[in-house]
Backbone as numpy.savetxt, mean C-alpha at the origin, in Angstrom:
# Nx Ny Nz CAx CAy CAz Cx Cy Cz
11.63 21.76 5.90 10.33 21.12 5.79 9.47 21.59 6.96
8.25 22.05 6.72 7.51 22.59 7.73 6.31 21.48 7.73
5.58 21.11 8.88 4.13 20.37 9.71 3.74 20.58 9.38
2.75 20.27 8.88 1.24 21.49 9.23 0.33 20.09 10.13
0.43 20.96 11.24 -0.33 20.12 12.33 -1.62 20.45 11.85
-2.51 21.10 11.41 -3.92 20.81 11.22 -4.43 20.17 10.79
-3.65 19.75 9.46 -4.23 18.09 8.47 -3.81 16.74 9.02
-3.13 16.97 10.25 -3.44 15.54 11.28 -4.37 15.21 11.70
-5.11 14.42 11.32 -6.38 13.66 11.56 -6.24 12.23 12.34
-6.20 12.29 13.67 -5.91 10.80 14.14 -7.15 9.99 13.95
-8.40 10.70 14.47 -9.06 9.67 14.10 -9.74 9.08 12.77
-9.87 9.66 11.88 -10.48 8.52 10.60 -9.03 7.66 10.60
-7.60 8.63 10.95 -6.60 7.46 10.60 -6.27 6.21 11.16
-6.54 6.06 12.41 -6.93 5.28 13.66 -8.36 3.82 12.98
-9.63 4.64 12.87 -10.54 4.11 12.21 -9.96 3.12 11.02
-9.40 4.33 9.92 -8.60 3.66 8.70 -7.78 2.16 9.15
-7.47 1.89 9.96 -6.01 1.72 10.28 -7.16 -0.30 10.88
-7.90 0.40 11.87 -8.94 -0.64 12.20 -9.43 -1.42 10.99
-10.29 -0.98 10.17 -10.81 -1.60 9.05 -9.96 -2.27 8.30
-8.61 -1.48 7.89 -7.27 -2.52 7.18 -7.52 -3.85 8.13
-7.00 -3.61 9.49 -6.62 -4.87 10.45 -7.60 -6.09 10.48
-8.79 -5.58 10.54 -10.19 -6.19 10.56 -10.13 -7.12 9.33
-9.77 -6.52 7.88 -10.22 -6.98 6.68 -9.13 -7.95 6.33
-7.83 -7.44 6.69 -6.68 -8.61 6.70 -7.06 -9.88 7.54
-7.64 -9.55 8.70 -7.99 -10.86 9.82 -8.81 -11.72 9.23
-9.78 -11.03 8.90 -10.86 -11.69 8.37 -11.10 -12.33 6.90
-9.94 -11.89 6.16 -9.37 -12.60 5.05 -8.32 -13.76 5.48
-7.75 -13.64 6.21 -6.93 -14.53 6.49 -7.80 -16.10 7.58
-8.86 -15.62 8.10 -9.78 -16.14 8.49 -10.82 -17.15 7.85
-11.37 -16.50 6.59 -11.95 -17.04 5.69 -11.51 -17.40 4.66
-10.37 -17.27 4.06 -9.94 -17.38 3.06 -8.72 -18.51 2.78
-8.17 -18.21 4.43 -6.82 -18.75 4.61 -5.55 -18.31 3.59
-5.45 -16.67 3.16 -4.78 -16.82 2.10 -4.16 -15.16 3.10
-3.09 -14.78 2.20 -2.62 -13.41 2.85 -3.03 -12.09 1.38
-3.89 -10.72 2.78 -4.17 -10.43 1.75 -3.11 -8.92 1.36
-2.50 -9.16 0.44 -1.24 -8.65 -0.37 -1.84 -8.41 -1.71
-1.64 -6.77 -1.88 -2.28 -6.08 -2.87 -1.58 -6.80 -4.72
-0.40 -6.97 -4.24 0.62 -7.30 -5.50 -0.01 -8.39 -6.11
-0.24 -9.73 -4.87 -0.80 -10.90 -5.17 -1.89 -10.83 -6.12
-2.77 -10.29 -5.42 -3.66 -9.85 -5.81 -4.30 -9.19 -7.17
-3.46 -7.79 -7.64 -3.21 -7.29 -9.12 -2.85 -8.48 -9.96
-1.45 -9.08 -9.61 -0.98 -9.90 -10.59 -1.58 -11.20 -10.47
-2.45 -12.09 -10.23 -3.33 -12.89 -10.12 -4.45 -12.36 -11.11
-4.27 -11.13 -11.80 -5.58 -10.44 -12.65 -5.07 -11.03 -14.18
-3.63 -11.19 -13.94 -3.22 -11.59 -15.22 -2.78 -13.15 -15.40
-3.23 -13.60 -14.64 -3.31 -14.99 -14.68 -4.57 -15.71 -14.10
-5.83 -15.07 -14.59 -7.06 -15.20 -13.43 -6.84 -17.04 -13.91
-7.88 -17.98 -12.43 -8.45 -18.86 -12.06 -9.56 -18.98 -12.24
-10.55 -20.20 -12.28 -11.42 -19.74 -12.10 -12.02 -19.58 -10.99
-12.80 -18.81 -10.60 -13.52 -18.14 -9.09 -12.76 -16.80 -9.11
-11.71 -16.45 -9.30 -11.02 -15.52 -9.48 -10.99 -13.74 -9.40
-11.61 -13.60 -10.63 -11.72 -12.04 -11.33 -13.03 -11.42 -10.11
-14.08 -11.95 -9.56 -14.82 -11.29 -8.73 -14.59 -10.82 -7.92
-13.74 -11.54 -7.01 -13.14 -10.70 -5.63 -12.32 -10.11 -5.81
-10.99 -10.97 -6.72 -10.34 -9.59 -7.01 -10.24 -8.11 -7.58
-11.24 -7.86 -8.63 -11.69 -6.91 -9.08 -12.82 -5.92 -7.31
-13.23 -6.70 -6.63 -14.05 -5.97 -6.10 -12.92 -5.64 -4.65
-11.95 -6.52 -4.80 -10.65 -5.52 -3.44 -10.41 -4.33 -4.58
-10.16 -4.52 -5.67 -9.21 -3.35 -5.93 -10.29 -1.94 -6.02
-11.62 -2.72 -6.82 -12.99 -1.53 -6.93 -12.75 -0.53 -5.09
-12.45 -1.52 -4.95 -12.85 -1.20 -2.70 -11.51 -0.13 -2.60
-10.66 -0.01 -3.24 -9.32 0.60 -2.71 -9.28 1.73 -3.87
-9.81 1.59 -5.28 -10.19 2.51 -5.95 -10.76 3.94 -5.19
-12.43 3.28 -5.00 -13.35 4.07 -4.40 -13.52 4.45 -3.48
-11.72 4.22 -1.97 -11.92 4.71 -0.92 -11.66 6.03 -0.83
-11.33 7.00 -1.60 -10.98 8.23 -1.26 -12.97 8.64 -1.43
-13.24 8.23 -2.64 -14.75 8.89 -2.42 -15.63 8.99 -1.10
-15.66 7.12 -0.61 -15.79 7.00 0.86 -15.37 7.54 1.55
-14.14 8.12 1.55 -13.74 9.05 2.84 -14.39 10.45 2.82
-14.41 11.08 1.52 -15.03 12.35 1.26 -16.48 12.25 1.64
-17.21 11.61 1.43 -18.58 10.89 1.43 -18.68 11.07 3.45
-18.40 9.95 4.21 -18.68 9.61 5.47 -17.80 10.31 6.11
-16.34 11.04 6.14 -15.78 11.84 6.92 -15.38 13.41 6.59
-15.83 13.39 5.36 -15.77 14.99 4.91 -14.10 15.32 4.64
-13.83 14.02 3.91 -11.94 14.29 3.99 -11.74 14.75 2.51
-11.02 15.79 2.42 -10.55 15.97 0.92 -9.09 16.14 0.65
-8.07 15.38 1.19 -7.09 16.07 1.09 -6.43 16.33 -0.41
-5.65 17.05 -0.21 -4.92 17.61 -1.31 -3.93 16.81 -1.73
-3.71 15.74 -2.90 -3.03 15.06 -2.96 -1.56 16.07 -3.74
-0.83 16.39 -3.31 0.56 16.74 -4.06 1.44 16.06 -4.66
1.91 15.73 -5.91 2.95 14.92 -6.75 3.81 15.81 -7.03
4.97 16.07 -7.01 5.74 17.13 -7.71 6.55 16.26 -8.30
6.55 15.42 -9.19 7.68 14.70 -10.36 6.83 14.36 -11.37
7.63 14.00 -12.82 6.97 14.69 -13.86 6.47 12.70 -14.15
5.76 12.42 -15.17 5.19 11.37 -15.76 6.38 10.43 -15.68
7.62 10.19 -16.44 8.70 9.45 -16.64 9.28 8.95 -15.25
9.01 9.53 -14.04 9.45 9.42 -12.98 8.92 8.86 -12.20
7.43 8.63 -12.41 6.20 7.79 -11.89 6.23 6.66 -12.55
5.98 6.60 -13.69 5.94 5.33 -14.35 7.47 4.47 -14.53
8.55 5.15 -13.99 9.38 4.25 -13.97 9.34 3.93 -11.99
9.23 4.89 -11.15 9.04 4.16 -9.61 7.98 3.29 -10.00
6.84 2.94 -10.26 5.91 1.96 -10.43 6.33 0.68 -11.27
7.56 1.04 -12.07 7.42 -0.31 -12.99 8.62 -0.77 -11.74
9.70 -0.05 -10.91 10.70 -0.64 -9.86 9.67 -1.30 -8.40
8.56 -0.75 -8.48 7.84 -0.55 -7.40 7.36 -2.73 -7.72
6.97 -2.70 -8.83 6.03 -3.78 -9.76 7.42 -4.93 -9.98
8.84 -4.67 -10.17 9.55 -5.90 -9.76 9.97 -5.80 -8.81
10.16 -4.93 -7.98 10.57 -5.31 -6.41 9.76 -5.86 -5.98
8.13 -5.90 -5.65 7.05 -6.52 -5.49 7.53 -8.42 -6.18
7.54 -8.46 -7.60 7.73 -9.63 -7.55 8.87 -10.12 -7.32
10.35 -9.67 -7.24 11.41 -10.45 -6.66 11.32 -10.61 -5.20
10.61 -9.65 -4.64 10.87 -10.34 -3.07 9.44 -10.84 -2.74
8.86 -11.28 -3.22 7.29 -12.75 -3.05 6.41 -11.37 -2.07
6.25 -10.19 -2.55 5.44 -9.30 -2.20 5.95 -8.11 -1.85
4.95 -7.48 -1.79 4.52 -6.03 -1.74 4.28 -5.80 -0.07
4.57 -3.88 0.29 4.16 -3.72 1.05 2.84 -3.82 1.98
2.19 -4.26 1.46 1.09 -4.72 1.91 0.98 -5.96 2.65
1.81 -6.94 1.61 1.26 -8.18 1.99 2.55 -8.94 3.15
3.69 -7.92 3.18 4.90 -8.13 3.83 4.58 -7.56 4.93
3.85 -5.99 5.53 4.24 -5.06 5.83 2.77 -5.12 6.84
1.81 -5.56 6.57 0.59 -5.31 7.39 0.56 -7.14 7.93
0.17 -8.02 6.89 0.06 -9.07 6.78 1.49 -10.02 7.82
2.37 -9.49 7.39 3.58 -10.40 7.77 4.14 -9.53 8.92
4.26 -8.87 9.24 4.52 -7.64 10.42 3.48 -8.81 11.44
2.12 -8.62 11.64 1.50 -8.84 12.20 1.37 -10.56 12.31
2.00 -11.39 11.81 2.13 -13.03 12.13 3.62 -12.83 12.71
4.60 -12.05 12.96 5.79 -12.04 13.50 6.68 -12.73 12.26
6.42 -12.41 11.05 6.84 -13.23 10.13 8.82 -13.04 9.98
10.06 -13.30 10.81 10.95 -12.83 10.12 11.71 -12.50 8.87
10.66 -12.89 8.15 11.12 -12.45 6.16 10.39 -10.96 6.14
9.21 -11.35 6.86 8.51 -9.72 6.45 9.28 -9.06 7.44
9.45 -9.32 8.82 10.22 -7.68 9.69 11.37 -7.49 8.31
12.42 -8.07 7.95 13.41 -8.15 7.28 13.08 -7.44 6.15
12.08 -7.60 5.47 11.68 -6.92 4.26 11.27 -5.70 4.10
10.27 -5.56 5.27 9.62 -4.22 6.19 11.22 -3.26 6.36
11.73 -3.49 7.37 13.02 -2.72 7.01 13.45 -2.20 5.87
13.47 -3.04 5.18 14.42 -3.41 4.11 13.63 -1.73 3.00
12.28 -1.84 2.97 11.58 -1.20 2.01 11.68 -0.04 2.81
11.69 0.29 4.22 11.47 1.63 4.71 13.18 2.28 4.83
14.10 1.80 4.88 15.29 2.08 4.97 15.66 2.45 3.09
15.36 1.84 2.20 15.23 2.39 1.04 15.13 3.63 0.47
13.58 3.53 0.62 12.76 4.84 0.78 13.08 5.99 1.62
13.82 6.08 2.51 14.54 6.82 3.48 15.50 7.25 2.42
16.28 6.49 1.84 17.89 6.66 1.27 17.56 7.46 -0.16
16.42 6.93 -0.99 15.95 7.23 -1.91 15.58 8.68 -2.01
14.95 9.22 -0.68 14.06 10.33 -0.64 15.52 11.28 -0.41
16.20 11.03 0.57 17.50 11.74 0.81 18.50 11.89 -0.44
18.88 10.99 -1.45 19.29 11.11 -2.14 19.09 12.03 -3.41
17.51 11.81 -4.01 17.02 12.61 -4.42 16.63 13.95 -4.44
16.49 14.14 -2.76 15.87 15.67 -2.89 17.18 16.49 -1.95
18.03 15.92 -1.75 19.08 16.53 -0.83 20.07 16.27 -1.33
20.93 15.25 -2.25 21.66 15.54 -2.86 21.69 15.91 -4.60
20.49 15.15 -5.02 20.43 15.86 -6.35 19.47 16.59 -6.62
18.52 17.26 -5.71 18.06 18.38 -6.17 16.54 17.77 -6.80
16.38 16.84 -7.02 15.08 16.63 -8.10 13.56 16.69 -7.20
């Protein structure tokens, strides 16, 4: 596996990284609620009422950030997938009950719960990056895919 140190960009990622922290605070501020992307999606299928506005306009906001980035920092990166359709849509449907058996998603465990010292989220946080470690090793180092 080779670097390529040139498409390291610390600062929009730095910036990036601010605005997450900011928008979690300040949801958790105003809202009193944690903001966790999973919650969030799946709350679309059980809307409330008051509901469908904000949530539709986080996800519009996370849609349309690559444009924003191209737009205000001139970022285009090259997104690379190398696995075929069947392989995506089944990590997303494992991605979509791991999310609901463990009461969230990386997001809402991982930014959200990391940052209240939550010990379910460090525990979970592990839990998803030690996975993904085993997963990636397994896959591309012992079976080849």
């Amino acid at each position: 596996m080779q670097i390529d140190w040139f498409s390291f960009t610390p600062g929009p990622a730095l910036l990036g990284g601010a605005i997450l922290g900011l928008a979690v605070a300040l949801y958790v501020l105003l809202h009193g609620r944690i903001l966790g992307i999973s919650g969030i999606v799946s709350g679309l299928l059980r809307p409330q009422a008051g509901d469908l506005t904000w949530r539709f306009s986080i996800i519009l906001g996370l849609i349309s950030a690559p444009f924003w980035g191209a737009l205000l920092f001139d970022l285009h990166p090259l997104a690379v997938i190398d696995a075929d359709w069947k392989m995506i849509i089944l990590a997303g449907l494992l991605v979509g009950y791991g999310s609901h058996y463990g009461s969230g998603c990386t997001s809402g465990q991982g930014i959200c719960g990391l940052s209240r010292l939550s010990p379910r989220s460090v525990l979970a946080t592990l839990i998803f990056m030690f996975s993904g470690f085993v997963t990636v090793y397994i896959t591309r180092h012992i079976l080849g895919i």
